[in-house]
Structure formats: structure tokens, C-alpha cells
N, CA, C and O atoms as a GROMACS GRO file, in nm:
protein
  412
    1UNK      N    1   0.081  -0.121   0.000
    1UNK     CA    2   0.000   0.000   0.000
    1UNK      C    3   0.085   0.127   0.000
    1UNK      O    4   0.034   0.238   0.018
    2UNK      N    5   0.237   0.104  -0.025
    2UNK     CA    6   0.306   0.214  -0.004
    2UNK      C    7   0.281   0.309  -0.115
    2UNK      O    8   0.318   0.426  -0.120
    3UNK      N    9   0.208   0.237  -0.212
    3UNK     CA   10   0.194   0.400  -0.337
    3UNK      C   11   0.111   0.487  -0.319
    3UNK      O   12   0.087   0.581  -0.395
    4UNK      N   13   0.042   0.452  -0.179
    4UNK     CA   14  -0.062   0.497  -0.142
    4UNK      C   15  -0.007   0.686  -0.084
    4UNK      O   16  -0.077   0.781  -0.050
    5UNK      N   17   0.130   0.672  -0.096
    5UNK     CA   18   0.197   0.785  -0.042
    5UNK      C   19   0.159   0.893  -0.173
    5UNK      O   20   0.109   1.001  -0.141
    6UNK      N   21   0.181   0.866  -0.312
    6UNK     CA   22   0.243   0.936  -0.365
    6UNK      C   23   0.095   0.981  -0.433
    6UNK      O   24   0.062   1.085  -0.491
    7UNK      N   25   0.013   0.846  -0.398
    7UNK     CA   26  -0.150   0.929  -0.452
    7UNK      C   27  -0.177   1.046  -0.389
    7UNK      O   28  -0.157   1.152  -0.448
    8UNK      N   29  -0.237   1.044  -0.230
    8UNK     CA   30  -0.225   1.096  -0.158
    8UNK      C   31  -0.178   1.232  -0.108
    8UNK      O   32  -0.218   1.304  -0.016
    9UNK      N   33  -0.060   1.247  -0.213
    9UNK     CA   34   0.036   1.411  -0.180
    9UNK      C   35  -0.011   1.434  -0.311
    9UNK      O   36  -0.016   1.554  -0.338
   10UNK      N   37  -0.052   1.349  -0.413
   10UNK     CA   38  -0.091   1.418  -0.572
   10UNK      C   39  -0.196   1.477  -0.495
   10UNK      O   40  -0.186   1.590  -0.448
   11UNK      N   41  -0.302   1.403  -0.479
   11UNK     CA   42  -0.399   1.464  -0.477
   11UNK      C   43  -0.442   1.568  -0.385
   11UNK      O   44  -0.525   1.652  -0.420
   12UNK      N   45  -0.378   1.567  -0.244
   12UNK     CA   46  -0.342   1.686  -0.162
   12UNK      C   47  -0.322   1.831  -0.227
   12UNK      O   48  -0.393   1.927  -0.196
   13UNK      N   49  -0.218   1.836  -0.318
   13UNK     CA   50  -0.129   1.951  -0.424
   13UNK      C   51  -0.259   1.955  -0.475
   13UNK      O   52  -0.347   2.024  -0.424
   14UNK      N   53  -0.272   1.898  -0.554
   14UNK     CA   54  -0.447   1.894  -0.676
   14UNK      C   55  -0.521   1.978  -0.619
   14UNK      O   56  -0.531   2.082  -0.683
   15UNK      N   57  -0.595   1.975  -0.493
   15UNK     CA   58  -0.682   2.003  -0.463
   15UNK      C   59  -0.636   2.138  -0.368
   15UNK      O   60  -0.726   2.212  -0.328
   16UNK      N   61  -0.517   2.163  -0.339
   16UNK     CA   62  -0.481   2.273  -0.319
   16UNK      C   63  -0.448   2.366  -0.378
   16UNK      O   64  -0.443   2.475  -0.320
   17UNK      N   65  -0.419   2.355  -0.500
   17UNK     CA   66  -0.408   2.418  -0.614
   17UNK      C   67  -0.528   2.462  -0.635
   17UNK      O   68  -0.549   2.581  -0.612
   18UNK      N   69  -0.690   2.336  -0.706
   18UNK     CA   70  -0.782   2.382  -0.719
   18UNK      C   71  -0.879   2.508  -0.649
   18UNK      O   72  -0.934   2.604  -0.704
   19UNK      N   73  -0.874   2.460  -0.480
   19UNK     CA   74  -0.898   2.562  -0.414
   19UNK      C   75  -0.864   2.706  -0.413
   19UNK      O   76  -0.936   2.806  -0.413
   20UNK      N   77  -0.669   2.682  -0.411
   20UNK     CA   78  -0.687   2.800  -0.385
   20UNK      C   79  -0.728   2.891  -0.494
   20UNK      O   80  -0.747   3.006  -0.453
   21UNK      N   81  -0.748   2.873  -0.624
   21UNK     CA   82  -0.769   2.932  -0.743
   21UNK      C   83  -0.890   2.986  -0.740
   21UNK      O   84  -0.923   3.099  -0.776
   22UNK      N   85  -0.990   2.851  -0.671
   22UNK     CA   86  -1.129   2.870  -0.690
   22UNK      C   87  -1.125   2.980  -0.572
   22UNK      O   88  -1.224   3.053  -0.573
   23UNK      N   89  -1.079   2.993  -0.523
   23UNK     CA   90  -1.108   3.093  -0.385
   23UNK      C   91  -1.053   3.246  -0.397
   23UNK      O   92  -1.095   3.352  -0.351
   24UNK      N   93  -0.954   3.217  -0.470
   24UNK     CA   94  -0.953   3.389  -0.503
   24UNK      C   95  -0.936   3.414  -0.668
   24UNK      O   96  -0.852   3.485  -0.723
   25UNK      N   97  -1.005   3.362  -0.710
   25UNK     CA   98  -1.037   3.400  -0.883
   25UNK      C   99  -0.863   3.432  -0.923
   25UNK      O  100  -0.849   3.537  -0.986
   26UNK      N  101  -0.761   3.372  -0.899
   26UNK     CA  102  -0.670   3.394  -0.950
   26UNK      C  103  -0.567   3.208  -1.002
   26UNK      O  104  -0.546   3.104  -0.941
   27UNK      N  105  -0.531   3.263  -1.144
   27UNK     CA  106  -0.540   3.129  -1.202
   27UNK      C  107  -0.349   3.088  -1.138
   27UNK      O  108  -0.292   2.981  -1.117
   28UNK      N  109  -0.308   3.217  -1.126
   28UNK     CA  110  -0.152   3.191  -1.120
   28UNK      C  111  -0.152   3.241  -0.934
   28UNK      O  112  -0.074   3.314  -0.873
   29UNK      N  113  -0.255   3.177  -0.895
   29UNK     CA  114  -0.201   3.204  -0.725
   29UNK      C  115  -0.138   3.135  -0.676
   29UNK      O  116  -0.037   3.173  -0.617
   30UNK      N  117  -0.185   2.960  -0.687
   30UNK     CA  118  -0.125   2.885  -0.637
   30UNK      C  119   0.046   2.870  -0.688
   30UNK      O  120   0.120   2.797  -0.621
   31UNK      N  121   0.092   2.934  -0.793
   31UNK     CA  122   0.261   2.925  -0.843
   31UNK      C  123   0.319   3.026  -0.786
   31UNK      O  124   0.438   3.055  -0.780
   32UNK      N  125   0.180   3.102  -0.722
   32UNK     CA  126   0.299   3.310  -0.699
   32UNK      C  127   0.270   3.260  -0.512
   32UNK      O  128   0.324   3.331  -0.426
   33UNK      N  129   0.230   3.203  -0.492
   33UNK     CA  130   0.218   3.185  -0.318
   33UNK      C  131   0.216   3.029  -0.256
   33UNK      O  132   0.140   2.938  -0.290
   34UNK      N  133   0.322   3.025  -0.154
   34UNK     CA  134   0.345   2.920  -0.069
   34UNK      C  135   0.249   2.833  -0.011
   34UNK      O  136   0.238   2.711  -0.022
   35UNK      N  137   0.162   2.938   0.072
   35UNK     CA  138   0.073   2.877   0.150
   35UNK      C  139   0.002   2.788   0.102
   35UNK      O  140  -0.022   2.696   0.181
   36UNK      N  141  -0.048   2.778  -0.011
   36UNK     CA  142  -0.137   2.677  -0.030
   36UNK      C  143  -0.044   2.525  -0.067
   36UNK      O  144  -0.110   2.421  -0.064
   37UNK      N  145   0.026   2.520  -0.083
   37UNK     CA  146   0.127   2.395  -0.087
   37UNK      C  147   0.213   2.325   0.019
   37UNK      O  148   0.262   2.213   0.018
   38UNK      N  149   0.217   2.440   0.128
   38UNK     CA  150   0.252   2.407   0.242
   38UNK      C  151   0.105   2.345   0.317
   38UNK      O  152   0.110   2.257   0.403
   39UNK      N  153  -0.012   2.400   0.273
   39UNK     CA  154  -0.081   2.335   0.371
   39UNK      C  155  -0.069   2.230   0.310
   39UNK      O  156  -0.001   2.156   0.381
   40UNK      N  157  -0.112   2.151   0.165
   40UNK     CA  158  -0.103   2.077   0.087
   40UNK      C  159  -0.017   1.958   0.146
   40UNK      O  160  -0.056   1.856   0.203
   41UNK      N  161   0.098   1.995   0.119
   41UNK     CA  162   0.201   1.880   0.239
   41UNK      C  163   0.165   1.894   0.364
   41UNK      O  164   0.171   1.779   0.406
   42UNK      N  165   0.145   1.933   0.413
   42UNK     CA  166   0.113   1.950   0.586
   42UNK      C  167  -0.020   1.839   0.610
   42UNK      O  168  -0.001   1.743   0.685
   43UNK      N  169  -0.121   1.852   0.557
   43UNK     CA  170  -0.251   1.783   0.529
   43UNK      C  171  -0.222   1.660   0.508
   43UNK      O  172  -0.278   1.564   0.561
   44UNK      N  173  -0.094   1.655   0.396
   44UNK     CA  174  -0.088   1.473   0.291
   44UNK      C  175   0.018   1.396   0.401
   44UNK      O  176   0.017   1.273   0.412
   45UNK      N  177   0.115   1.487   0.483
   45UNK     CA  178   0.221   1.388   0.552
   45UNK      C  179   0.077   1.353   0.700
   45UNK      O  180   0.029   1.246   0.739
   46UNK      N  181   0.064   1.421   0.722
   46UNK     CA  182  -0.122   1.371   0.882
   46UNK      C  183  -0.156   1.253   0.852
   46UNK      O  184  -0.144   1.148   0.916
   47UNK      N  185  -0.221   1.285   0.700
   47UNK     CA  186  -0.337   1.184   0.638
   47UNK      C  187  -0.188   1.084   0.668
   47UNK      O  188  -0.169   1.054   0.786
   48UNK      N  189  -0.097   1.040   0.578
   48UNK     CA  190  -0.064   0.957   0.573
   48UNK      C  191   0.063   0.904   0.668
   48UNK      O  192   0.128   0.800   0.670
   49UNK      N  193   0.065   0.994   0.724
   49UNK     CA  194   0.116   0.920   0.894
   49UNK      C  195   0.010   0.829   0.945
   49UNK      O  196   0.045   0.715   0.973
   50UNK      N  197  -0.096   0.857   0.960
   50UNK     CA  198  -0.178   0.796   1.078
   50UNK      C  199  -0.232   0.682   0.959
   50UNK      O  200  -0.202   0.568   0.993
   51UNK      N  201  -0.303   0.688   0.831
   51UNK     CA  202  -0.272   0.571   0.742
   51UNK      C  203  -0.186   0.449   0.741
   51UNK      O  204  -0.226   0.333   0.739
   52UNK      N  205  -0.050   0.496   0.742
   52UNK     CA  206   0.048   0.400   0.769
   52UNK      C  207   0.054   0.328   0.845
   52UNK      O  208   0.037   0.207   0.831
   53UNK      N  209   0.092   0.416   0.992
   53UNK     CA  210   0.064   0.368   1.143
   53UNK      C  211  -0.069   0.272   1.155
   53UNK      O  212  -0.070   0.203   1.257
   54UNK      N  213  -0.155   0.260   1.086
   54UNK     CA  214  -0.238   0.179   1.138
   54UNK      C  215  -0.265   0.061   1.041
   54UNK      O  216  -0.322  -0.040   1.082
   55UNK      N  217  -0.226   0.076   0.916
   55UNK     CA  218  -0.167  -0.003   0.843
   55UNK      C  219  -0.080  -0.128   0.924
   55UNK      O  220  -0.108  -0.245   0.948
   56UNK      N  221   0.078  -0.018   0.966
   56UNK     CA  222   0.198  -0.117   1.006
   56UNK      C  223   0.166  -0.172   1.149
   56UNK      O  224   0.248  -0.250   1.197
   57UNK      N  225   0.064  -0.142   1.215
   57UNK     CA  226   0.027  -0.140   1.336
   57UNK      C  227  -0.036  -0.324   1.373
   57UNK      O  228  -0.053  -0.386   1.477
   58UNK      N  229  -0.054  -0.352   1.246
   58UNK     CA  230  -0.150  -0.489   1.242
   58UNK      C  231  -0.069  -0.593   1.298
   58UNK      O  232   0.051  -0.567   1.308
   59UNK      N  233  -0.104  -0.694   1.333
   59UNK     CA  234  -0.049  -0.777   1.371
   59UNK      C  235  -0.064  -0.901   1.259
   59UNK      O  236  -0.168  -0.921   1.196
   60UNK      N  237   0.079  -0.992   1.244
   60UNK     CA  238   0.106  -1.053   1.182
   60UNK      C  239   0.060  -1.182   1.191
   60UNK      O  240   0.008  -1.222   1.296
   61UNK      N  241   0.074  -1.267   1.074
   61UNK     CA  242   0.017  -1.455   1.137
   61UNK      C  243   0.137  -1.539   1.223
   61UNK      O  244   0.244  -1.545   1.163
   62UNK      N  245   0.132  -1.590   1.324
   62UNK     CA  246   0.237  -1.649   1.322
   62UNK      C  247   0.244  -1.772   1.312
   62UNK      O  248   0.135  -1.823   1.284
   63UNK      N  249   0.352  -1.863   1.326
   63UNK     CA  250   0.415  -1.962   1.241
   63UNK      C  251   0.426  -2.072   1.324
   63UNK      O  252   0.387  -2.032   1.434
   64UNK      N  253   0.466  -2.217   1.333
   64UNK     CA  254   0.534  -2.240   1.414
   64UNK      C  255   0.628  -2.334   1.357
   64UNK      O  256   0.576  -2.445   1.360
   65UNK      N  257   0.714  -2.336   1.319
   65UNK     CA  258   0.835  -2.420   1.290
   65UNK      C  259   0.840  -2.581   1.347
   65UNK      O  260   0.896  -2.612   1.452
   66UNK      N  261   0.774  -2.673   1.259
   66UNK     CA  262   0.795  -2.850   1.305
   66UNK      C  263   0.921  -2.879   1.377
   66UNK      O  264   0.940  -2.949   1.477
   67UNK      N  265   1.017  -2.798   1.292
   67UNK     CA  266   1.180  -2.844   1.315
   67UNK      C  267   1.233  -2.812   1.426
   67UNK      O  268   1.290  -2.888   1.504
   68UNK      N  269   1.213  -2.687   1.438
   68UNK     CA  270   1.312  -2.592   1.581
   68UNK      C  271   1.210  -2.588   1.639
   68UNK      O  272   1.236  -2.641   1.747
   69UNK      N  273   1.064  -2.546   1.640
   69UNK     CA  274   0.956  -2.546   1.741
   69UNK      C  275   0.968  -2.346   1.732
   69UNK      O  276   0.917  -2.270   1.815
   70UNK      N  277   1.019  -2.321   1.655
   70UNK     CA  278   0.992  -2.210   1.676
   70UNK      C  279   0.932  -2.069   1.626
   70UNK      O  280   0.981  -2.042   1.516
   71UNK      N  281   0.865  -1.997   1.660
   71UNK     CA  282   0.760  -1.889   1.586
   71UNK      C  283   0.792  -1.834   1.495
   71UNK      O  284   0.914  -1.815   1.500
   72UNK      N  285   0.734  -1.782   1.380
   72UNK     CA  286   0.801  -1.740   1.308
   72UNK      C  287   0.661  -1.610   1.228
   72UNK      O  288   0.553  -1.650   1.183
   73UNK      N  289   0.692  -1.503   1.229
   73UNK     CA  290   0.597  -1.415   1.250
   73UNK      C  291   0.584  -1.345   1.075
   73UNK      O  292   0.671  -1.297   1.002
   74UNK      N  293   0.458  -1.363   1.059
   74UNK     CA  294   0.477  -1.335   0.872
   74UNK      C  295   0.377  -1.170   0.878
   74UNK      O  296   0.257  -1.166   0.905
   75UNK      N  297   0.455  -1.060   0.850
   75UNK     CA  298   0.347  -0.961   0.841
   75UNK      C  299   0.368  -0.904   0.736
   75UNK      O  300   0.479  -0.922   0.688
   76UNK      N  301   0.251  -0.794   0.645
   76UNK     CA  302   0.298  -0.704   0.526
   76UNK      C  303   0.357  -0.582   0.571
   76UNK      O  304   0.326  -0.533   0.680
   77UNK      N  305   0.429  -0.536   0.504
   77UNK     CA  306   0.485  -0.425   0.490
   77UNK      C  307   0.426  -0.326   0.402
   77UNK      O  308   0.431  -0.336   0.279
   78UNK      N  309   0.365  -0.224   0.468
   78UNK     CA  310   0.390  -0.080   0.383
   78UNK      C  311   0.451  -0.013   0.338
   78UNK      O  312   0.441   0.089   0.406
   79UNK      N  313   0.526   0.007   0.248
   79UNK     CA  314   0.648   0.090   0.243
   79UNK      C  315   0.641   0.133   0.053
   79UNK      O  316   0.602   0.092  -0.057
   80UNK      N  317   0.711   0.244   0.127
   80UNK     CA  318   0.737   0.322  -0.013
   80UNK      C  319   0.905   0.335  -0.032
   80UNK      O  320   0.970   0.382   0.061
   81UNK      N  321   0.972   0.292  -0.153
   81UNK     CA  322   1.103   0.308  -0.129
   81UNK      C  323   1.167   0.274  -0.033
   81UNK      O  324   1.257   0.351   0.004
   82UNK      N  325   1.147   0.169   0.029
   82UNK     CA  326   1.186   0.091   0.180
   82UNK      C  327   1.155   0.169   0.296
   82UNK      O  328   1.218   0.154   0.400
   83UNK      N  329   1.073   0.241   0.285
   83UNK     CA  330   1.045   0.365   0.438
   83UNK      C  331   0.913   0.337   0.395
   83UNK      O  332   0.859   0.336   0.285
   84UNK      N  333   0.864   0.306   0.546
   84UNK     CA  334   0.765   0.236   0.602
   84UNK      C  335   0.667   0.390   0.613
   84UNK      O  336   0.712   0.485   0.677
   85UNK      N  337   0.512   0.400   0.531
   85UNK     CA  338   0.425   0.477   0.528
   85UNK      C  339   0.423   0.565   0.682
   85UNK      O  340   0.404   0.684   0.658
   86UNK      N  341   0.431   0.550   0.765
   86UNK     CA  342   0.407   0.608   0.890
   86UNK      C  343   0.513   0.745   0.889
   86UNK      O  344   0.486   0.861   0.918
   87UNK      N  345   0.654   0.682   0.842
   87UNK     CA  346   0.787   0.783   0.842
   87UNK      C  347   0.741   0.916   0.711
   87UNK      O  348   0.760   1.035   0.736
   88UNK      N  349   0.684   0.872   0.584
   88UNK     CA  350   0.656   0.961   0.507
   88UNK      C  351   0.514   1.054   0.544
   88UNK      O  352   0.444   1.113   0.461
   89UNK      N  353   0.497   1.049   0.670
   89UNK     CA  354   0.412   1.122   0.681
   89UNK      C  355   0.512   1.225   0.730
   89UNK      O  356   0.483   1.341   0.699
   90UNK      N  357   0.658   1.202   0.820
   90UNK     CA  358   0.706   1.313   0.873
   90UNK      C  359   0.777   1.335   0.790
   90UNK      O  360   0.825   1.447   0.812
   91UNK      N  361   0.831   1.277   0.667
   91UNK     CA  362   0.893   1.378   0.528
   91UNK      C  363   0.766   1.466   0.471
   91UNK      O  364   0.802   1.580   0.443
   92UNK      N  365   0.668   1.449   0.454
   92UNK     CA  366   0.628   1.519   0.404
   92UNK      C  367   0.614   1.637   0.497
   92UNK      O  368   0.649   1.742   0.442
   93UNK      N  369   0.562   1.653   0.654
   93UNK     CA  370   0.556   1.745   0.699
   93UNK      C  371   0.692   1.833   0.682
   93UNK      O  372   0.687   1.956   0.675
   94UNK      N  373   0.802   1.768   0.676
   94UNK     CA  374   0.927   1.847   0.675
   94UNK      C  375   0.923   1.893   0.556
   94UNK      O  376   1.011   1.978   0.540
   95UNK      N  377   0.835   1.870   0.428
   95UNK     CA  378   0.880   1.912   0.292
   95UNK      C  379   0.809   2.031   0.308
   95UNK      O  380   0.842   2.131   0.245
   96UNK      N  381   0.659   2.032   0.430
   96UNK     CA  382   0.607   2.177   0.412
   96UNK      C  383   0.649   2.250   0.507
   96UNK      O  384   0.574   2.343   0.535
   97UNK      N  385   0.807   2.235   0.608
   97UNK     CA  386   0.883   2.343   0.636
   97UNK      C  387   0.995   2.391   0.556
   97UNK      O  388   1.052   2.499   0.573
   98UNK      N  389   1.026   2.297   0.458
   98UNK     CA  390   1.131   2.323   0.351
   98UNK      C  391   1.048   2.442   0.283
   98UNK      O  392   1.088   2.558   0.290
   99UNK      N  393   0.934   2.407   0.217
   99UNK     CA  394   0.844   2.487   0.078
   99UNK      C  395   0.864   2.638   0.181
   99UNK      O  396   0.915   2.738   0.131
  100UNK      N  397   0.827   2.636   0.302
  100UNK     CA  398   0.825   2.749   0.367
  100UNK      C  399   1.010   2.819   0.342
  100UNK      O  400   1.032   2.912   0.264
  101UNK      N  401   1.102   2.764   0.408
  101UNK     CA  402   1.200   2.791   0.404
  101UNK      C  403   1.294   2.849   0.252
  101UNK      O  404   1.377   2.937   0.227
  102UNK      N  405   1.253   2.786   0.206
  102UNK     CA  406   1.320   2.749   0.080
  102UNK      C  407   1.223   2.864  -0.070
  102UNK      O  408   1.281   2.898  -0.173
  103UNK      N  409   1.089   2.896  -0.040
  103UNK     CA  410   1.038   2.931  -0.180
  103UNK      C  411   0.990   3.107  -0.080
  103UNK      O  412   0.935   3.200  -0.141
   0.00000   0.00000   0.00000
């Protein structure tokens, strides 16, 4: 479910974009001003922190090994680019102190 990251911040941006346009009749607001992209990430790393987290939160089947007698615990992984959905919720929040910092 880790692509679930990159839907998620699309559609965050999308709809922050849309808004803010629709909200002040200006077609080039969202490229001439921050704010609406910072909330944009701010909104998509929440959503998909607490997504993740409850995602990675599940508990796994476990196993038991005939041979050694011993457990052996099978769970899925969320992950995007080997970083587990819960962590890209706090890149993204950091990307909307970068957008702040940085634009």
C-alpha cells in the first residue's frame, strides 16, 4: 500500500491548487504563493502518517516451525522506497517546512 503515499500528496497539491484558485479567482495564485502547498504537504504527511501507522500497526500470522519449534511471524509491509508509510508522513511534513524555508 506504499503507493498509497504518492497518490495521496498528488492529490493533496491537486486540490490545493484547485482551491486556492477557486477561492480567489486567481489562475496563477497557487505558483505566486506558498501557503497553499505548504498546507497541501502539511494535510498529505497527517493523512498519511496515521494511514500508515495503522496499516503497520496490524499484527502478523504467526508460524510455528515443526523443526526448531519455533515462531516465526509473517506480516505485510507498507512501504514506499523501503520507508515504512508512517515515516513519510514526517517527510512530508518536513517538505512543508522546507516549501516554507526554501520558496
Amino acid at each position: 500500500m506504499g503507493f498509497l503515499v504518492v497518490v495521496i500528496t498528488f492529490l493533496a497539491l491537486l486540490a490545493g491548487e484547485l482551491i486556492s484558485e477557486s477561492l480567489t479567482n486567481d489562475e496563477n495564485y497557487y505558483q505566486e504563493n506558498k501557503s497553499p502547498m505548504v498546507v497541501a504537504f502539511f494535510i498529505a504527511g497527517i493523512i498519511i502518517g496515521l494511514i500508515g501507522k495503522g496499516l503497520n500497526n496490524k499484527k502478523g500470522k504467526v508460524f510455528i516451525d515443526k523443526e526448531t519449534r519455533q515462531e516465526v511471524t509473517f506480516k505485510t509491509k507498507h512501504e514506499l522506497f523501503f520507508i515504512p508509510m508512517e515515516y513519510w508522513g514526517y517527510i512530508l511534513v518536513g517538505c512543508s517546512i522546507l516549501v516554507v524555508i526554501l520558496k
